[in-house]
C-alpha positions in Angstrom: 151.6 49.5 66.7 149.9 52.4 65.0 146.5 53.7 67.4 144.5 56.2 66.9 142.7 58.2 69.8 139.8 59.6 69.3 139.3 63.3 71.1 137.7 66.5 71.0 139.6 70.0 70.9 138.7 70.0 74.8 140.2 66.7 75.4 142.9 67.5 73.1 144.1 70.8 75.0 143.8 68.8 78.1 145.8 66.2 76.8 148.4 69.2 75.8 148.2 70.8 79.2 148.7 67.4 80.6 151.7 66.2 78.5 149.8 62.8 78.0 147.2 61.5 76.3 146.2 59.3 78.9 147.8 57.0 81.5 145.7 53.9 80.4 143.4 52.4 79.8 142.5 54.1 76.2 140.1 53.9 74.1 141.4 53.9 70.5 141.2 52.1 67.2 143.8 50.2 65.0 144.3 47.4 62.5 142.9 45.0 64.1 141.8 41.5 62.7 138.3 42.1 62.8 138.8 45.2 61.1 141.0 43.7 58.3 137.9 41.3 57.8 135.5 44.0 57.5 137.6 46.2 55.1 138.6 43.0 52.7 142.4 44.2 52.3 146.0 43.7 52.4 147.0 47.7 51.3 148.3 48.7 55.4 147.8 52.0 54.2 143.7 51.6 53.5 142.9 49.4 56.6 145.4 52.2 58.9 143.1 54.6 57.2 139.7 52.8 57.7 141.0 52.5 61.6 141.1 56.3 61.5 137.7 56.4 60.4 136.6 54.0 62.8 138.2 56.4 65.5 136.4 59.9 63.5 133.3 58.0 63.9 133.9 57.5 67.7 134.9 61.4 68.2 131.4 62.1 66.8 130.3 59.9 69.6 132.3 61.6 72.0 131.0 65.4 70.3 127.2 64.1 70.7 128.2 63.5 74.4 129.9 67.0 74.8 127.3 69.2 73.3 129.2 72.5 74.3 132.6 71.4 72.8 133.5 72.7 68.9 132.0 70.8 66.2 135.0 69.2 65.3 136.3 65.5 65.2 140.0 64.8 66.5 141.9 62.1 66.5 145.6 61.5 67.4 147.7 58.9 65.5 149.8 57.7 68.0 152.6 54.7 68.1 152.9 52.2 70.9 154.6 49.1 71.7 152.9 46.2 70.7 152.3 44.9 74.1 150.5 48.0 75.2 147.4 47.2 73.2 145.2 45.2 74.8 141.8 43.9 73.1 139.1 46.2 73.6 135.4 44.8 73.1 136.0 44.0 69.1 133.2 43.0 66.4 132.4 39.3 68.1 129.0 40.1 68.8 128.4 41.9 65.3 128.6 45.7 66.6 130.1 47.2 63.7 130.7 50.4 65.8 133.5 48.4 67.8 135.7 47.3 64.7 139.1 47.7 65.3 138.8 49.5 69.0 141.3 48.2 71.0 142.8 49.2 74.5 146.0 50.7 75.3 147.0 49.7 78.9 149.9 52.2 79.1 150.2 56.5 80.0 151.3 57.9 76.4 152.3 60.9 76.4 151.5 63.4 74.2 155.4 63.3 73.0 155.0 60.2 71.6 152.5 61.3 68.8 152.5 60.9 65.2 150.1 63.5 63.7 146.6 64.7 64.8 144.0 64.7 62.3 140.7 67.1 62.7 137.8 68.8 60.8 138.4 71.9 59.1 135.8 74.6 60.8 133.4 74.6 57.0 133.1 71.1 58.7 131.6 72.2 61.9 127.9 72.7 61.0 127.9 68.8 59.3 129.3 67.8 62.4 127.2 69.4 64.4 124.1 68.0 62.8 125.8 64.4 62.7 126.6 64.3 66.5 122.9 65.4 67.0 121.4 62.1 64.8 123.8 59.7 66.6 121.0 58.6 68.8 118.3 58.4 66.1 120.5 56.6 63.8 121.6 53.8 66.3 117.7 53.6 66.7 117.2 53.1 62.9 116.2 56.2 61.6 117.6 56.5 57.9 117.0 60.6 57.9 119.1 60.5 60.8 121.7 58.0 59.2 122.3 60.0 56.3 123.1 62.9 58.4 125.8 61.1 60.1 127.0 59.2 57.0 127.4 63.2 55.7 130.1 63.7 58.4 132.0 61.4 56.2 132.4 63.4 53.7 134.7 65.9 54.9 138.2 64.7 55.3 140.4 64.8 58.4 143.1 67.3 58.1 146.6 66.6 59.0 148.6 68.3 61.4 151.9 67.8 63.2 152.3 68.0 66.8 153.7 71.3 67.1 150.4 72.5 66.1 148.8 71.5 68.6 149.2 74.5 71.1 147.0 76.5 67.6 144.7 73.8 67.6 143.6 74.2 71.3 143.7 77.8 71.2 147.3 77.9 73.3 149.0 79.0 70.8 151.5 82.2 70.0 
């Protein structure tokens, strides 16, 4: 099963330094049957991409917790047996923040990633401001929502794993 983990470049050069992504239990999002509800499709390729979302969404979370770490959401698209996902606290009490998290119960080590997909750095000021209206925005404010609903609006870049050692400022 395809899961996506969401970081931030700090987490994501300890992950690197660590060999592993985490030894479980993970936080991280995937095609889950809430989530194919939500998104009203069939396409594997939309509702893998509306999981990464999901997980962007939650590294924005993780940013507005981390004030001091770069403005930029990661996530890492990982693949893990089936029976390493466990269900994490889904949509069944209507928070729509919590379609298509799920748990993986294993260590995964970096290795075993597919890709890692982050902001461009013309992202980082958007970012920035989106992570600081989390709070207002869970509270209702519509200002505030728009400036997260922004963050949306600059795609995730791809990059392989070899990249990684770059990403987290390792690198050659």
């Amino acid at each position: 099963m395809r899961v996506y983990v969401p970081l931030t470049l700090p987490s994501l050069a300890e992950a690197h330094k660590a060999g592993e992504l985490g030894s479980g239990p993970l936080l991280a999002y995937a095609v889950t049957p809430a989530l194919r509800e939500w998104y009203a499709s069939d396409d594997l390729e939309e509702l893998e991409y509306a999981a990464l979302g999901r997980a962007a969404l939650a590294s924005l979370r993780l940013l507005a917790a981390e004030p001091a770490a770069p403005s930029r959401r990661v996530v890492v698209a990982v693949d893990v047996p089936d029976g390493a996902v466990g269900p994490g606290p889904d949509d069944e009490g209507g928070d729509e923040a919590a379609l298509g998290r799920v748990r993986v119960t294993v260590a995964v080590p970096l290795a075993k990633a597919a890709s890692v997909h982050a902001d461009a750095g013309d992202a980082e000021t958007d970012v920035a401001a989106g992570a600081q209206a989390l709070a207002a925005a869970d509270g209702g404010d519509d200002d505030a929502q728009a400036l997260v609903d922004g963050v949306e609006d600059h795609e995730l870049l791809w990059f392989a794993t070899q990249e990684i050692p770059n990403m987290v400022g390792s690198g050659a």
